[in-house]
C-alpha angles and dihedrals in degrees: 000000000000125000120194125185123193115199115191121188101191126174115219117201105182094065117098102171139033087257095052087056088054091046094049099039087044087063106055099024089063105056102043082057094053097040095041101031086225123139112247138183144150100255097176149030089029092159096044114096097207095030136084137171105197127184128195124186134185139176127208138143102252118054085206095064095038090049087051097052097045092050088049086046099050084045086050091054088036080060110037097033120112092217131033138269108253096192128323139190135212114202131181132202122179 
């Protein structure tokens, strides 16, 4: 058994209010938890307008997998994110 855990910090310029980052975060975070079926939530700078901290875990039974769809998920928010990815980090634990 394999756990990965992504953790994202993005900063998102276009928000301008508390309410702009949830709307922009809603919209991709959801639909990399329905595509994907990965557990997802905003775990830092909650009271920062620009800023997010995001984590996404998965468990499977192979790290090469998990390490592979985490790598195809972070490139799919890199894409669709109204912002950018500041820095990120993949880490594995079997």
């Amino acid at each position: 058994m394999t756990l990965g855990l992504l953790s994202i910090e993005t900063y998102l310029p276009a928000a301008h209010s508390l309410k702009d980052k949830r709307r922009i975060l809603r919209k991709v975070l959801d639909r990399i938890r329905h595509k994907h079926n990965v557990s997802v939530a905003e775990v830092g700078n909650n009271d920062i307008w620009q800023r997010a901290t995001i984590a996404i875990s998965m468990v499977a039974n192979d790290s090469a997998f998990v390490d592979s769809a985490l790598s195809r998920i972070l490139g799919e928010i890199e894409r669709n994110l109204e912002g950018e990815v500041v820095s990120y980090s993949i880490d594995l634990q079997r």
